[in-house]
N, C-alpha and C positions, 0 to 999 in steps of 0.2 A: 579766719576764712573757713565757709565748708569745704571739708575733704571734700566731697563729690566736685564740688566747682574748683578748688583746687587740683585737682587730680585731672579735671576736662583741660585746665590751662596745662598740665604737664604735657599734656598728650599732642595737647596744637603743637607743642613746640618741639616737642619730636617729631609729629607728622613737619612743619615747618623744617627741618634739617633731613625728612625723605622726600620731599615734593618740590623742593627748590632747583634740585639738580638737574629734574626733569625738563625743566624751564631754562637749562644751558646756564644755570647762577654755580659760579664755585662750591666745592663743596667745603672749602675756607670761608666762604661769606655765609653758604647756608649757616652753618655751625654757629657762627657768632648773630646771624639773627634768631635762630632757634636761642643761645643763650640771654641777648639782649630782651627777649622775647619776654622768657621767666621771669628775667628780672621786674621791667614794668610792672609785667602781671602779678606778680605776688610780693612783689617788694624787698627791699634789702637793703642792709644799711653800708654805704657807699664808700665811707672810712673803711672797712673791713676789707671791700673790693680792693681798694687802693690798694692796699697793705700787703694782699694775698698778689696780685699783681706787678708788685715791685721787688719780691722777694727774692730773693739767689733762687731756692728751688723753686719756681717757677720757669727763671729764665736757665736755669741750669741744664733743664728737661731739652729747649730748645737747642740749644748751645751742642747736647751729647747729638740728636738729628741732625744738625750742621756738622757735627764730625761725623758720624754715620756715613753720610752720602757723601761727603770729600772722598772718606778712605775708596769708596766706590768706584769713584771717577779718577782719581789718583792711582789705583791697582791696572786700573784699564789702561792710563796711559803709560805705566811703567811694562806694559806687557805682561803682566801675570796672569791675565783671565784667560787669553788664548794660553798660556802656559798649562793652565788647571786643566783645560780643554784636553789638549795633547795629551799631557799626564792619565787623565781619566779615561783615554780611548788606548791606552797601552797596556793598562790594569784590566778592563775587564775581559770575564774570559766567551764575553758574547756580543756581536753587535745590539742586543737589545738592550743586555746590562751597559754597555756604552751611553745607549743611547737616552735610559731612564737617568743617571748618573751624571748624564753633561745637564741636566734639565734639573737634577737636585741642587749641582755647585752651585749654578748660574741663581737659584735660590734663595744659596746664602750672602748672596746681595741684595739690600733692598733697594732695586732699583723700579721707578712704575714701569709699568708693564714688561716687567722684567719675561715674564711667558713669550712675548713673542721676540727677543735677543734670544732665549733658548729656543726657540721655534727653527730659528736661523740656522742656529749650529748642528740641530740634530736633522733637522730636514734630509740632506742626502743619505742619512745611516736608516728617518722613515721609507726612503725611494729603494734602497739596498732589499728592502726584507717587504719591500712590497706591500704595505700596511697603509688601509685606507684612508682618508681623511680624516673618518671620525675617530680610527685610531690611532692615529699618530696626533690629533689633538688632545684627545683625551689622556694619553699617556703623560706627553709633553705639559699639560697641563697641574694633572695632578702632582707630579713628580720636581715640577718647580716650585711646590706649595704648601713643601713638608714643615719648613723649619719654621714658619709665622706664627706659631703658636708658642713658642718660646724662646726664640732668635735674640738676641739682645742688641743689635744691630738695627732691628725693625722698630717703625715707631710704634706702632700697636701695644706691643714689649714694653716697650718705656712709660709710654701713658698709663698703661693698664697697672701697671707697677706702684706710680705715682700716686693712682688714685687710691690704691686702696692702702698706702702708707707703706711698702715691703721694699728693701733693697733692689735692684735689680737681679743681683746674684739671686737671690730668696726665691725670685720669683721664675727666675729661669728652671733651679732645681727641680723648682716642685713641680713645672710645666712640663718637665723633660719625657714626662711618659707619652705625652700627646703625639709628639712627631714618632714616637715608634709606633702608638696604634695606627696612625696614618700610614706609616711605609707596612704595616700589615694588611691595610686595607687595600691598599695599592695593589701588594704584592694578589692576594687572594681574589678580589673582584676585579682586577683591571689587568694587570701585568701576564699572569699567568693565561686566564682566557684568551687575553690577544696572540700573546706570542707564544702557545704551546705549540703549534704549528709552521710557523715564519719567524722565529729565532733563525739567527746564524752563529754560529763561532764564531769567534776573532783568529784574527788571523797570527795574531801569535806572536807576542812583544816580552821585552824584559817587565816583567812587574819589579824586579828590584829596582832596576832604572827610573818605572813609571813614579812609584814613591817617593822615590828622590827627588823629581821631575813636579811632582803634586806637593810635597812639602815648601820646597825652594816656590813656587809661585803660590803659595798658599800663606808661606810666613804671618803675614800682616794680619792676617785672621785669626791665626793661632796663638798670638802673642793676645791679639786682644782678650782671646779667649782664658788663657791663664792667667790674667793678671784681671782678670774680674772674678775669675769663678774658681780657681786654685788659689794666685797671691804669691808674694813672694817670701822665700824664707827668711824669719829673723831669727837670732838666739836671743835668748834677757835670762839671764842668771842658770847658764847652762843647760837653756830648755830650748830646741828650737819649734819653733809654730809659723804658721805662714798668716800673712797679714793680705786680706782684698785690697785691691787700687780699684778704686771705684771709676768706671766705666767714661766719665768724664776725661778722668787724665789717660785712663790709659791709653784712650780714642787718640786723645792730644799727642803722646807720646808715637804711636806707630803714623800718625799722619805724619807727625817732624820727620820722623824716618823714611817717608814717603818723598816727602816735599824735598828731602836733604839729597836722593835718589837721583831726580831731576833734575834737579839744581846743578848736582855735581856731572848730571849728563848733560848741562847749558840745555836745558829744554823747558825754559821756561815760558813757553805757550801753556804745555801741558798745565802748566803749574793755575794758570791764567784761567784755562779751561775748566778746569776741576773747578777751580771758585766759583767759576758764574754758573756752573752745572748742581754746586752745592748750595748757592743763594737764593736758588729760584723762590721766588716769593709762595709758588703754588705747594710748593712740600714745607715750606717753614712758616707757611700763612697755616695750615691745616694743624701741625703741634700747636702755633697760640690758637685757635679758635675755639681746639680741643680742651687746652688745660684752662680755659677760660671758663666755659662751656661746663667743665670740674666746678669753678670758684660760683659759679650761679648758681649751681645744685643747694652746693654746702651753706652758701647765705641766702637761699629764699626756702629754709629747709624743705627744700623737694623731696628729700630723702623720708621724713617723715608724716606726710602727705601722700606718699605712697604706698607704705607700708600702712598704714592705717585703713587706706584705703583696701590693700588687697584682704588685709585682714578681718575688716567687717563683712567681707564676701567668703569668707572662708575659702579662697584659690592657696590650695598647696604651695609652700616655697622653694617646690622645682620646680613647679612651672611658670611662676615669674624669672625665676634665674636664666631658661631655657627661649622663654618665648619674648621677651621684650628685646636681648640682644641678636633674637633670629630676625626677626622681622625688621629690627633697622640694620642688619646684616645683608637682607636679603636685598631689600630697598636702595641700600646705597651702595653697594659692589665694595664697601672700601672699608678698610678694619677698623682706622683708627675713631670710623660714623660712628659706627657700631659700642664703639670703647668709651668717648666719649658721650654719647646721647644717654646710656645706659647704664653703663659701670657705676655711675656716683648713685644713681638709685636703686642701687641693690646691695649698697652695702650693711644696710640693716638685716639684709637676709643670707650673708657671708659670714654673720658669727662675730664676734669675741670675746674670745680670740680669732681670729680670720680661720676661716675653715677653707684649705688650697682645695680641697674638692671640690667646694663649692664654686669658688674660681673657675677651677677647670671647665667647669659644668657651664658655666659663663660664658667661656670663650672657646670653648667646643662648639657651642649652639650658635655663636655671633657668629662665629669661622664658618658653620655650615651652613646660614643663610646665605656669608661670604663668598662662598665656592661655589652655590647654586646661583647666582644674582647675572639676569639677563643683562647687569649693566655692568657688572664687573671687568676692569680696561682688559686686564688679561685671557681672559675668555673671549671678550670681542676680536681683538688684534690676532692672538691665536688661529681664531678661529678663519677670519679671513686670510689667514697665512698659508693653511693649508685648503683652504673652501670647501670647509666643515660648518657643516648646520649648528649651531651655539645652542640648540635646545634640544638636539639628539645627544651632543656631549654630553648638557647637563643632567640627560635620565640615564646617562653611562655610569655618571661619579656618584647617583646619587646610593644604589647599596654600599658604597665602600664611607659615603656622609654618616649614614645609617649606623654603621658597624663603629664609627670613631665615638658617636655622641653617644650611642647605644653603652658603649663601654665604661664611656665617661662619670653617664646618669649610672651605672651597674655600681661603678667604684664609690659614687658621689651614695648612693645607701648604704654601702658596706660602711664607710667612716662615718 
């Protein structure tokens, strides 16, 4: 087929996965007619599909999202999220730093619209310090939105991972500088201009208590955490080395822990609840849509069709890496649009060996159409939370967008 005409059907089919949303269609269904879409059009051979779709890793991907959001719904109802809460308003030594800090925890859940459940909690500490609507959204905003760039919890994380063949561990390390240019950015264009003036103190708690307080309800996260991205120690012939539990079991392992929680407190509503709050079809319709969505790239070779294409136009390959994942970033408010529509065709332009700069540079750029997108659920709900204008916000965040991808693209030439 000609590139040019191939490369026109790529494009319908990602405009098809920004334009359907519009139209109140899932962004689960968009996705799989955008995939379905390719297929048709460019062909593929349908044994292969099977195959790639039957596989462990395929449904494996699914399966660590289904414990993702359990542990989620499970923490909440054993009472640990109001715990983090508490903890985190005893340690800091300002109602502001409280109040950017409950809006980070609340973060490291991926739950949708997780922004306006921090909107909730930090609200009377925005009414305290007297901070307007667009600042108290904007803060609340950004500050719940640090860790998606390498969170391994999230599905973005997972997918993005998948795609381009790297562990999950692998791929967190190497993301892990993201969420600090973001809390820099935070801190210098948002945090500080707001609250140099309407800070308050706290009023003055045990921080040794509040860490004890913040660890004890945090457990379940921290386990998961070491045992993906630390491991556990083995010896073998008087050497000892730590071995990853890959993200699957470990998920497995703190949910039983969870589950076993409840159970032993006869609360097995909670238990009940969790499940139907982890099954929803709309968060485990969007992982298959996505890694589907994957499996149509790699057998209708989209990926090669498009690199040929950028290539007989001589477009640099930053700014394909930069601008294909902003604009379905921006278009669909929702990360894993973005991961999936994108990611598979740009892996010709990621190296190999995989260049994590390059990556980063990917998902810097997706995240920042992400964090600007009028349709984004978190900005909306947010925003109506506090009756904050959603496009005043978004020309608040956008020097601190500027500064994260700015550094990203800076790091992404030095490598």
């Amino acid at each position: 087929m000609d590139t040019n005409i191939a490369f026109m059907l790529i494009l319908t089919s990602i405009g098809l996965i920004i334009a359907l949303p519009r139209f109140k269609v899932n962004i689960a269904i968009s996705i799989m007619v955008g995939a379905i879409f390719l297929i048709l059009a460019l062909g593929a051979n349908y044994g292969m599909i099977l195959n790639d779709l039957t596989s462990w890793q395929f449904w494996r991907i699914i399966f660590i999202v289904f414990l993702s959001l359990l542990i989620v719904a499970l923490m909440e109802k054993a009472g640990y999220l109001n715990m983090m809460v508490d903890a985190v308003k005893e340690i800091s030594p300002s109602i502001g730093a409280s109040m950017v800090s409950i809006s980070a925890f609340i973060g490291l859940l991926p739950m949708p619209g997780g922004a306006y459940v921090s909107a909730r909690l930090v609200d009377p500490l925005a009414r305290e310090m007297k901070l307007t609507p667009h600042e108290a959204t904007t803060l609340n905003y950004w500050f719940r939105h640090l860790w998606e760039y390498a969170w391994p919890l999230y599905t973005g994380v997972i997918v993005a991972a998948s795609i381009f063949s790297v562990s999950i561990s692998d791929f967190v390390i190497h993301m892990s500088f993201l969420p600090v240019l973001a809390i820099l950015g935070g801190f210098i264009f948002l945090y500080y201009p707001i609250m140099k003036d309407k800070n308050i103190r706290a009023r003055g708690g045990c921080i040794r208590n509040g860490l004890k307080k913040l660890i004890h309800a945090a457990w379940p996260i921290i386990v998961v955490m070491i045992l993906t991205l630390l491991g556990v120690p083995w010896v073998d012939n008087g050497h000892m080395y730590f071995i990853k539990i890959d993200l699957f079991f470990s998920l497995l392992l703190v949910d039983s822990g969870l589950a076993f929680i409840l159970m032993k407190n006869r609360d097995k509503d909670a238990i009940k609840h969790s499940l139907k709050f982890s099954l929803k079809p709309t968060f485990l319709g969007v992982t298959f849509a996505a890694m589907f969505m994957k499996i149509a790239v790699l057998e209708t070779n989209s990926m090669h069709y498009t690199y040929t294409f950028f290539s007989t136009y001589g477009v640099p390959p930053f700014v394909v890496i930069m601008l294909l994942p902003f604009l379905a970033g921006l278009m669909t408010g929702v990360t894993v649009a973005y991961v999936a529509a994108t990611f598979p065709l740009l892996l010709p332009y990621v190296g190999d060996p995989l260049s994590f700069a390059a990556v980063a540079l990917a998902y810097a750029s997706g995240y920042a159409g992400h964090l600007t997108s009028p349709v984004h659920l978190c900005l909306v709900l947010s925003s109506e939370h506090f009756k904050a204008n959603l496009y005043r916000v978004i020309l608040r965040i956008i020097p601190a967008v500027i500064f994260v991808v700015g550094s990203t693209l800076l790091i992404y030439f030095l490598l």
